[in-house]
N, C-alpha and C positions, 0 to 999 in steps of 0.2 A: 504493500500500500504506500503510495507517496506519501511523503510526510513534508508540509508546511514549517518552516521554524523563523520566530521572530525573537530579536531580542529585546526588550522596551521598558523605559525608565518611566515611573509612576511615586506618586508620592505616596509619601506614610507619616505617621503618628510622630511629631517629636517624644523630646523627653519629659512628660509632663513632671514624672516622678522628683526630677530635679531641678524642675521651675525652670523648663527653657519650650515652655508650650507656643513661645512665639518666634521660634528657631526650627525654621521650615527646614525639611528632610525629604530627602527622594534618596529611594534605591531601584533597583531593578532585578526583574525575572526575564528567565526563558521558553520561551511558550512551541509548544510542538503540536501540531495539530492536523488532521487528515483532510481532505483537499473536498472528501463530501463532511455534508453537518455533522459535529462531533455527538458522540451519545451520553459523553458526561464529560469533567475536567478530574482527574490524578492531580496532585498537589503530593510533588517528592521532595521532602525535610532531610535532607542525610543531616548527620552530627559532624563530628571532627576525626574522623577515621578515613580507610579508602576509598567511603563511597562519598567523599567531598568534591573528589577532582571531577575528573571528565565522564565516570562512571554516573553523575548524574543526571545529565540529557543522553548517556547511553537508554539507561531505564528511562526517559521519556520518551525518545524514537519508538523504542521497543512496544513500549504499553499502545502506542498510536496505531503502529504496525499491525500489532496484536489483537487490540480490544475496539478498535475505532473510535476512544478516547481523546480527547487532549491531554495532554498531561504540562506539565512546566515546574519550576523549580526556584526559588526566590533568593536572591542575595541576603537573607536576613541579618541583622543588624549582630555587627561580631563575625560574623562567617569566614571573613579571614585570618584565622587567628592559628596558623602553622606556619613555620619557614618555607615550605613547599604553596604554600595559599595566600604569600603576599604578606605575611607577616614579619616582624623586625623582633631581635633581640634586645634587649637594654641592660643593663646593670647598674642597678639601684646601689646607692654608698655603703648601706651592706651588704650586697654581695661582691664589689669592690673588699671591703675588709675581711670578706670569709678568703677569698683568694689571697690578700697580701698574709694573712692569719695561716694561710698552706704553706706560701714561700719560707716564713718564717721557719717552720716545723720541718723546711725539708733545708733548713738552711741556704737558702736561695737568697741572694740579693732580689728584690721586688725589681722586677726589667719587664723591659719591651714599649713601644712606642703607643699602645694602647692596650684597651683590655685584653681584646682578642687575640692578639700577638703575646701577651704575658700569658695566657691560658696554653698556649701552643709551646711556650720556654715550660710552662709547669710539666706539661705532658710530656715532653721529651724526656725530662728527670724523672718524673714516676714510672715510664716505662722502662727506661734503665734499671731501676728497682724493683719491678713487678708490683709497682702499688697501683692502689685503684682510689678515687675518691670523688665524693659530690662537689657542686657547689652551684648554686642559685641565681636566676633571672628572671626577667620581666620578658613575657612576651606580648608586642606592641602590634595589637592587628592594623591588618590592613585600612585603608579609608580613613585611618588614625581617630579608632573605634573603640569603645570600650566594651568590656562584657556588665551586661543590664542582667542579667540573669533570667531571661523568660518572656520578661511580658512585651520589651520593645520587641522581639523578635516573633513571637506568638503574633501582634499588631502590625508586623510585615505582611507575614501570611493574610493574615485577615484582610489588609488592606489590596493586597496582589490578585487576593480573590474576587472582591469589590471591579479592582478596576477591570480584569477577564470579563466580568458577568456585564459590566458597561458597555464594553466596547466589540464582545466577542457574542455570536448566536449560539449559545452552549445553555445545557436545560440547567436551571438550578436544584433540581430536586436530586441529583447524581455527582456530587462535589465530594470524592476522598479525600482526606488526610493520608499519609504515608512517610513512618520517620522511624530509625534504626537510632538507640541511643539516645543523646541528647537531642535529636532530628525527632523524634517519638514526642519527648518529652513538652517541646514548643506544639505538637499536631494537639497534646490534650487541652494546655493551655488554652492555641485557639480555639477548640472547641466549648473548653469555658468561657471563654469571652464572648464569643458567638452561638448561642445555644440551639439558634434555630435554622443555621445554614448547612452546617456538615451530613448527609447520608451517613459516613464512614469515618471511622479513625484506625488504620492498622498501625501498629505497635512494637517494634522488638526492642526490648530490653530499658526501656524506659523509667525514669527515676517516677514514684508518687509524693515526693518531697524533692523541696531545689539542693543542689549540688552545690555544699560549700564551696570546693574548691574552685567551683569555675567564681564565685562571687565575691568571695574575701577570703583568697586560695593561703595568700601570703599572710596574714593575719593569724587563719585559723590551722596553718601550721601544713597543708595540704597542697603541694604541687600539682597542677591539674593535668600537666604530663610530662615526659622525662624522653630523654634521646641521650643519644653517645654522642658526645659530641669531638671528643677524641678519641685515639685508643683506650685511653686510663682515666679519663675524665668523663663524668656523667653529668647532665646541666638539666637539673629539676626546677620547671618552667612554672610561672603564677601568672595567670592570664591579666592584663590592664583593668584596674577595675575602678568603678566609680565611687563604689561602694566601701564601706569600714563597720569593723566593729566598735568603735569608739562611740559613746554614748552620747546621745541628747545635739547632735548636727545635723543638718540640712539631709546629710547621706550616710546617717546610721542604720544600717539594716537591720531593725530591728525586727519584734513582731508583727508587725501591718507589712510588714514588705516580703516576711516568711509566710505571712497566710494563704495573701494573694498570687502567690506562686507553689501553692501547695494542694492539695487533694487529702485534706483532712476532713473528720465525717463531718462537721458545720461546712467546711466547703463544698463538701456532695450535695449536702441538702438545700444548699441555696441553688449550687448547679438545676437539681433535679425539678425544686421549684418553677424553671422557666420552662418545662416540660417538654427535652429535648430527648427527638426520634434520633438522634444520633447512635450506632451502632457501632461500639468499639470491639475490636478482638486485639488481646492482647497476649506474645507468646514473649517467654523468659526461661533461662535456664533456672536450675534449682537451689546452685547457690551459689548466684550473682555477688562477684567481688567489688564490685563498680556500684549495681544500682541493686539495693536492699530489693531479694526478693520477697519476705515478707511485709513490708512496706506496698505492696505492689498488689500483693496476693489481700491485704488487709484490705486497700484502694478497690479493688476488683469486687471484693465482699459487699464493702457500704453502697456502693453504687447498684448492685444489684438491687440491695435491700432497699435502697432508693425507687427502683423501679426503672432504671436504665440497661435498657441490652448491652449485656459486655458476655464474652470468650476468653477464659482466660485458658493458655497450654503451657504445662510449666513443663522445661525439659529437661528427661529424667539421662542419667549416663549411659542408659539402653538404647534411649533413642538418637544417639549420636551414627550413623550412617555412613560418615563421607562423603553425601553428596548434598543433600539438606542439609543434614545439621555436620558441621563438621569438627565441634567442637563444647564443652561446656561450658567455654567462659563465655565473660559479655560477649554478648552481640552471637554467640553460637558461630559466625563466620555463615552466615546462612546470605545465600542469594537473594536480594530487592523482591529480584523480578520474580521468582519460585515462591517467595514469601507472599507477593502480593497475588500472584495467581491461584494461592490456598485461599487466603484470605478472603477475594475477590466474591468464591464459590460459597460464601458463608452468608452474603447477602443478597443472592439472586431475588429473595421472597421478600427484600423487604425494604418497604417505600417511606415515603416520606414526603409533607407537604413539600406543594415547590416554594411556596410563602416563606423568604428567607429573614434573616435582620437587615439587612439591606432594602428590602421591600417594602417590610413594617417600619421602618425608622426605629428599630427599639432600643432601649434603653436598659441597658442590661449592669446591675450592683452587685458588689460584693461586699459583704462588712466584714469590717479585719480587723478586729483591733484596735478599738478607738478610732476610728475612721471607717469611710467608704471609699472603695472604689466606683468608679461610674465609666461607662462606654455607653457615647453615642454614636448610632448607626444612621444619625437624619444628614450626614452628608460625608462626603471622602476628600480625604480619608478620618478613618472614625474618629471622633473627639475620647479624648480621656481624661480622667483627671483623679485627686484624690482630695477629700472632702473629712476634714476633721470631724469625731464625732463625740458629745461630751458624754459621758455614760452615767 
């Protein structure tokens, strides 16, 4: 089947959370779509793994080819946040002093003409010695972006969706989510935030609580990932963050900022309240090192009892195969496309008004913690904001 692909820059949601609501933002998505009317839109979320790169308008060629779909894929806010994705190293004045603190120890005069160059004198001495050792950075993504942890990038999605259904003849009642990881984890978000636009959310390996690490990685002690960066040197990376745990400022992540990015049972039941046909399946190994599978399995629970369709597959070490599942850790190493074509067959019977939030203009809250969130859907991209509340 030919396949159509555009690429187009659309706006989104600044950062209300940190009082820059009037600091306009545009990003952009890639849109693949088949040459007669498409029969729904795929919305593919990868995380920060190998389905970042190019493997993700592979899977939206694929699903067009396949299913007669649109499918497309969104720049969301932070998405380049790898050396391989556009991303930049930095080293913060203490990890400058964790390295001069090595030279010391190895008896080394502190040299080289910058950091990078001193890290490559360090390495040569410890590989002379057979030693191995860490030491710490900032990784500065791309677009020179920081990690929001969730919701700016959950109100990508939403937003990307908006401008599709604006400008493209695609049905609304047929709009998946589709997210591997932390890619999972933004699909449920937008679904919380928008309760009445998704058909579908598939799943693999997705957190029911936010990921310190990606948020205040460096604070609470949690690298949110590691690479070799020499032979003998390892560099455990803390994503740019906006966010602190330091109390009582503009950008303390405190409780209101953990709720609203969370799938705790008060936040199902508000979810559940907007009375959304949404139809999750969600599949996890059994005992996820990354993203708490009890956390998940708990998440799966309330929301039934809520009255929400959800699937949950936990993968047991039997069902590891080789070719599906080829692994028990995160992510199980499981194919997009093989994921999403199990998934796919799980909702052939089940519809959903076309009447989306985009339609109704709705106005969709969440109470966190001394405050409200709010999203409005009366124009694009959606307004948001957060709304003290005295108790």
């Amino acid at each position: 089947m030919p396949v159509i692909e555009e690429n187009v820059q659309f706006s989104t949601t600044p950062d209300f959370e940190l009082g820059l609501e009037h600091c306009s933002r545009q990003t952009d998505y890639y849109l693949a779509k088949p040459v007669e009317a498409p029969k729904g839109l795929v919305v593919y979320i990868p995380g920060f793994g190998g389905d970042a790169g190019d493997y993700r308008h592979v899977f939206c060629r694929k699903v067009v080819e396949q299913y007669g779909l649109a499918a497309m894929t969104v720049d969301y806010h932070c998405f380049y946040s790898r050396p391989e994705m556009e991303g930049s190293v930095i080293y913060e004045a203490e990890d400058v002093a964790l390295i001069e603190k090595l030279f010391l120890q190895c008896q080394l005069p502190f040299s080289g003409d910058s950091v990078e160059e001193g890290i490559k004198i360090l390495n040569d001495h410890l590989a002379k010695n057979n030693l191995q050792v860490n030491i710490t950075g900032t990784m500065k993504p791309g677009k020179n972006e920081y990690q929001n942890g969730g919701v700016m990038q959950a109100l990508d999605i939403i937003n990307a969706v908006g401008h599709v259904l604006q400008n493209q003849d695609i049905p609304s009642d047929n709009i998946i989510l589709v997210g591997s990881s932390y890619g999972g984890y933004i699909a449920n978000l937008a679904a919380k935030f928008a309760p009445k636009t998704f058909r579908a959310v598939f799943d693999n390996s997705s957190w029911a609580i936010p990921h310190f690490g990606y948020i205040v990685g460096r604070e609470y002690g949690v690298p949110e990932f590691k690479e070799k960066l020499h032979s003998n040197v390892t560099l455990n990376l803390f994503i740019r963050s906006a966010w602190t745990l330091k109390k009582d400022l503009p950008y303390t992540f405190d409780g209101k900022r953990f709720h609203i990015r969370s799938f705790t049972e008060a936040q199902i039941e508000q979810y559940a309240a907007y009375r959304p046909e949404t139809y999750f399946y969600f599949i996890h190994a059994v005992d996820d090192k990354v993203a708490s599978t009890d956390d998940k399995i708990q998440m799966a629970t309330q929301m039934i009892g809520n009255g929400i369709g959800v699937q949950m597959e936990v993968i047991e070490p039997d069902d590891v195969d080789g070719q599906y599942v080829k692994t028990i850790a995160h992510g199980m190493g499981l194919s997009m496309l093989t994921f999403f074509a199990k998934a796919y067959e799980h909702i052939q019977a089940h519809q959903v008004s076309s009447e989306n939030d985009f339609m109704e203009q709705s106005k969709v809250s969440y109470d966190s913690s001394e405050c409200r969130y709010e999203f409005d859907f009366s124009n694009l991209p959606v307004t948001a904001k957060v709304i003290e509340v005295m108790r």
